[in-house]
C-alpha positions in Angstrom: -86.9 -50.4 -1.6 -88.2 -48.2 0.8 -86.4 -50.0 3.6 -83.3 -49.6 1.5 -83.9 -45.8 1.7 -85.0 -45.0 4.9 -82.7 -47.8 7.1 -80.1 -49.1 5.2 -78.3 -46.3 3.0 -78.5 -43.8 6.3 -76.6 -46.4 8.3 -73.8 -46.8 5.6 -73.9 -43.7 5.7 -73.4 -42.7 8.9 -70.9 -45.9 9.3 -68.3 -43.8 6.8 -68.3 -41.1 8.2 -68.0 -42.1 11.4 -64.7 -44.0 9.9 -63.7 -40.4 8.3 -63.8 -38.8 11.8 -62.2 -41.2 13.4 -59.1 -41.6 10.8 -58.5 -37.7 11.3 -58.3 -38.1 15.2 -56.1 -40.6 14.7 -53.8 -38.7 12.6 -54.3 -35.7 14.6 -53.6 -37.4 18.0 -52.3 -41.0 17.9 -49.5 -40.7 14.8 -47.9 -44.2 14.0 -44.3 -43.2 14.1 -42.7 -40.5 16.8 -42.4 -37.2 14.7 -38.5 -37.1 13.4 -36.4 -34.7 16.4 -34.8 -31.4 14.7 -31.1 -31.3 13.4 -29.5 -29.6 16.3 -26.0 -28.1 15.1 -23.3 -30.1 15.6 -20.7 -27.7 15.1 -18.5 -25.2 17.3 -17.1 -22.0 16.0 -13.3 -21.9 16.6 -10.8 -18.7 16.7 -8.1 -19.3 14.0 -4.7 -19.3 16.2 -1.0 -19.2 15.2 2.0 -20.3 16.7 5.2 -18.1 16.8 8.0 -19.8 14.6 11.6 -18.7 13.5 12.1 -17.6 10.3 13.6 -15.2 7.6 12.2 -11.7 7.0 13.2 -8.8 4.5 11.5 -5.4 4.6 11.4 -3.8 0.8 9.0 -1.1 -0.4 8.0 -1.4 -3.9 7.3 2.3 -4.8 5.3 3.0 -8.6 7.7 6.1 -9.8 8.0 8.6 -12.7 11.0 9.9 -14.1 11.2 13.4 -13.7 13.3 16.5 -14.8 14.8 18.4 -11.9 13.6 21.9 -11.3 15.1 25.0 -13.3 17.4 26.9 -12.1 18.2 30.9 -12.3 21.2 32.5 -14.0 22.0 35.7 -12.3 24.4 38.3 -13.4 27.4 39.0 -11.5 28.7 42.6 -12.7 27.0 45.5 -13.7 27.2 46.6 -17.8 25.4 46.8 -21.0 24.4 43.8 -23.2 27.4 44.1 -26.2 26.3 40.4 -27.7 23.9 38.1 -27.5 25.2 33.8 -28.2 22.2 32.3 -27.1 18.5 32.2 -27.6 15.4 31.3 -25.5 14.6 27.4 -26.0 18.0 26.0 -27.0 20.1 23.7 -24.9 23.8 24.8 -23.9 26.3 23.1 -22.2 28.3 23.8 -18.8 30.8 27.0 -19.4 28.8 28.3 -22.9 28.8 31.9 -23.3 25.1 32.5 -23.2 26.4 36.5 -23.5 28.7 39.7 -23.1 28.7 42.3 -20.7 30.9 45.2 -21.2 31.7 46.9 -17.8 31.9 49.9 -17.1 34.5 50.6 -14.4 37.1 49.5 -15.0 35.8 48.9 -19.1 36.2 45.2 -19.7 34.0 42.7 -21.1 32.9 39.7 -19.5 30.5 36.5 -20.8 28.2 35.1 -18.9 28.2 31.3 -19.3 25.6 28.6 -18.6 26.4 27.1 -14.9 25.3 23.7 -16.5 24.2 21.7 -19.4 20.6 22.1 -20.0 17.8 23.8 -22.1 16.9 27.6 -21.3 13.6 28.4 -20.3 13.5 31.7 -20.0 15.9 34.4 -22.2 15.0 37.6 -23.4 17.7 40.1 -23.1 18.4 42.5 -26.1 21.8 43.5 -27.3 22.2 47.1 -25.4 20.0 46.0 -22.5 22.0 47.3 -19.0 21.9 44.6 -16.2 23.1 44.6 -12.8 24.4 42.5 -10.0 22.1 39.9 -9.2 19.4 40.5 -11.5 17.9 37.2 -13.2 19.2 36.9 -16.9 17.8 33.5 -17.6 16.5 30.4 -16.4 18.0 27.3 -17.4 16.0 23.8 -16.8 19.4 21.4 -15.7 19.8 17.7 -17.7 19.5 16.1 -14.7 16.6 13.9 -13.5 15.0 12.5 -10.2 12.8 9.5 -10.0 9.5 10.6 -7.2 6.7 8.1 -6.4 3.7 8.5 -4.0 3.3 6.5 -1.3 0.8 6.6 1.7 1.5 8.2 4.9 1.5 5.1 7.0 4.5 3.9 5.1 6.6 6.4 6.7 7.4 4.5 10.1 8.9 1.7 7.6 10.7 4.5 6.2 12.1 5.5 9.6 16.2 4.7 8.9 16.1 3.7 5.5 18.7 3.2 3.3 20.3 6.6 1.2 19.5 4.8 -1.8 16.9 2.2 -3.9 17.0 0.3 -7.2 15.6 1.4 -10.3 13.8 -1.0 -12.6 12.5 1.1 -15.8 9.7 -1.2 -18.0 11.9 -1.3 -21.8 14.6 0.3 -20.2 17.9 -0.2 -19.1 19.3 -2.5 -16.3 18.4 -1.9 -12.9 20.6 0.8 -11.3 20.8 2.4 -8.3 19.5 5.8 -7.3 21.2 8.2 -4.4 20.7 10.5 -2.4 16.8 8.8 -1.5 14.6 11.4 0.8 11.3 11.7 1.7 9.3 14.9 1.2 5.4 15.5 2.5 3.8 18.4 1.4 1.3 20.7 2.7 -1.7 18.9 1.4 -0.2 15.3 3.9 0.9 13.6 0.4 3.7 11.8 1.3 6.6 11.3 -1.6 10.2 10.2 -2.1 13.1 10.9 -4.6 15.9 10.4 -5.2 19.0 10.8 -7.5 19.2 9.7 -11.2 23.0 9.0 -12.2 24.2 11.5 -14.4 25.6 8.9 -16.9 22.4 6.6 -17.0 20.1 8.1 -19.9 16.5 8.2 -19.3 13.4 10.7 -20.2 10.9 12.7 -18.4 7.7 11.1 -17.8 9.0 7.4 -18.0 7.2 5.2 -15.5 9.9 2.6 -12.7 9.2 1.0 -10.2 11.5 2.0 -7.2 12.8 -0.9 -4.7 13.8 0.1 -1.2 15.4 -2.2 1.1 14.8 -1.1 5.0 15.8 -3.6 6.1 16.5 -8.0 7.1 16.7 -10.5 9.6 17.3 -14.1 9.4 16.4 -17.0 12.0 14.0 -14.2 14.0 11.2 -14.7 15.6 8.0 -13.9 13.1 4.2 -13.9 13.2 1.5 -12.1 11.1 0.9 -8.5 10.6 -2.9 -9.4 11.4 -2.3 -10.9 14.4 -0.6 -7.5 16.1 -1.9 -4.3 17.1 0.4 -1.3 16.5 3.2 -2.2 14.6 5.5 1.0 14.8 8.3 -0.3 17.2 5.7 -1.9 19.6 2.3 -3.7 19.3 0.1 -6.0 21.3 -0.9 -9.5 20.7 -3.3 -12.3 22.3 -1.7 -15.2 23.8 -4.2 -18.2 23.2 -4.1 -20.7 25.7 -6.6 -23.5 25.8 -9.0 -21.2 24.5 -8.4 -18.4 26.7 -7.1 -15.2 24.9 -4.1 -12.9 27.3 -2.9 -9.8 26.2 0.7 -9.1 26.0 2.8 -6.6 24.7 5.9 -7.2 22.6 8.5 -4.8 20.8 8.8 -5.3 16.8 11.3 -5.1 14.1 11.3 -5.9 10.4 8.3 -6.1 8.3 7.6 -7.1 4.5 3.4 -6.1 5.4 2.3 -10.0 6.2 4.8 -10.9 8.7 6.6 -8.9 11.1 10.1 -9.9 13.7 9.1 -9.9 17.2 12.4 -9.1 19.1 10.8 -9.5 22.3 7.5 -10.9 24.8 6.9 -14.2 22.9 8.9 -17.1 22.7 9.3 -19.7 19.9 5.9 -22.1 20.1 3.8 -20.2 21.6 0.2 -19.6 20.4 -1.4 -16.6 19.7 -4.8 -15.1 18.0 -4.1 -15.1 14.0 -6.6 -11.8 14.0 -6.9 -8.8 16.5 -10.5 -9.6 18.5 -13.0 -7.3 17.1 -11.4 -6.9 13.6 -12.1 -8.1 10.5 -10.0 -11.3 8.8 -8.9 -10.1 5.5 -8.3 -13.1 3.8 -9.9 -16.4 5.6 -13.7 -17.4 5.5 -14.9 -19.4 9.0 -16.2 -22.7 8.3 -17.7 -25.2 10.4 -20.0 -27.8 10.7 -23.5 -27.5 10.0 -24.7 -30.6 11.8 -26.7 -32.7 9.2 -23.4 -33.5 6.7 -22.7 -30.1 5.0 -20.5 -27.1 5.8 -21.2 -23.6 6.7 -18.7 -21.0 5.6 -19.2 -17.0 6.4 -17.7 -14.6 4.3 -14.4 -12.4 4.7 -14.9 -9.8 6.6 -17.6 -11.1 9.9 -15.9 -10.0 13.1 -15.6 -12.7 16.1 
């Protein structure tokens, strides 16, 4: 027993752990198998290209509207005299040629009426019977039955507006048919906000505050040349665009026509087939994610908006 103790059970001892020790070297230094390699990506990042093809192109703006009442107008009186009658009173709606009063003259004595220069509702009447008036004073204002359609549109639309048409259609939500409007103009006040009217016909019956959608047509081609807004820079009468060949990205400058706001006519600098950058370099893609491989099976897509 006591050789058991002091010989034998230190040698098994120390034979395991020598076994131990050498197993982790091993593992440490001399692995079985060479260590799996990284996944290196596979993949190449490409710049989306377009080519230049023929096709058909119409330029209308769709403009949110609002019917609205035109503006009043004054009534001024054209003699001198006193008020002898009154026909009219503050609020109520007369027609073109109503006597809205009587004037009697003095020299020579006559009497005259005043009448209503058009139909509509007056705004403003508060003359007396016996009140004197005089030439050109204001006797009344009268707020005309005639409406406009005005809709707000931003400032940048205005080189599309450059040459537009004199008139747009009319499409009122409930409402009647389509019709057209005249007389279409654009007006920018003082704060920049950029609006256009235009004409209601006198026969077509509508209301103040009803919302349409106004359709201008500036203008078509057929069989032109065409290629994405995204792909230009500028787009007022010239731009610039990036000629892709075998990977190699050329400016150029070309001269523009029609737009609809996706595709634009080149008139000329590119010819039919050639390739060119979908996106300007350094902007944004609006619409299309990048994808490409990720080099072990799977796909890597980056959001809208990264810049290449």
């Amino acid at each position: 027993m006591i050789v058991w103790r002091r010989w034998i059970f230190p040698i098994l001892m120390l034979v395991v752990c020598g076994a131990i020790a050498a197993a982790l070297v091993k593992i440490a230094f001399f692995p079985d198998e060479a260590q799996a390699s990284a996944p290196t990506p596979g993949g190449e990042v490409t710049t989306p290209v377009v080519t230049v093809e023929r096709g058909s192109i119409t330029d209308e703006l769709q403009v949110d509207s609002t019917i609205a009442r035109d503006d009043a107008v004054t009534v001024r009186s054209q003699i001198d005299g006193i008020i002898t009658n009154i026909a009219v009173a503050q609020g109520q709606a007369v027609t073109a040629g109503q006597v809205l009063f009587t004037v009697k003259q003095t020299d020579p004595v006559k009497h005259i009426d005043v009448t209503a220069p058009e139909n509509g509702d007056l705004t403003s009447f508060e003359f007396v019977k016996g009140q004197p008036v005089s030439i050109g004073m204001e006797v009344a204002q009268l707020t005309p039955a005639r409406y406009h359609l005005v809709g707000t549109v931003d400032p940048v639309l205005l080189y599309r507006l450059v040459g537009a048409p004199t008139e747009g259609q009319v499409t009122i939500q409930g409402g009647p048919a389509p019709f057209t409007c005249t007389g279409l103009n654009v007006e920018v006040a003082e704060d920049g906000s950029t609006s256009v009217v235009c004409t209601v016909p006198g026969d077509q019956q509508v209301f103040a505050g009803l919302k349409a959608t106004l359709a201008v047509q500036v203008g078509s081609a057929a069989d032109a040349l065409v290629i994405p807004t995204t792909a230009v820079k500028g787009g007022s009468g010239t731009g610039i665009v990036w000629v892709d060949a075998d990977g190699t990205a050329t400016e150029r400058a070309v001269k523009l026509g029609v737009t609809d706001g996706t595709l634009v006519q080149v008139t000329e600098g590119l010819e039919e087939g050639e390739t060119i950058r979908q996106y300007v370099p350094g902007l944004a893609a609006d619409t299309e994610p990048m994808c490409y491989p990720d080099g072990m099976g799977g796909q890597v897509c980056e959001d809208p908006g990264v810049s290449w």
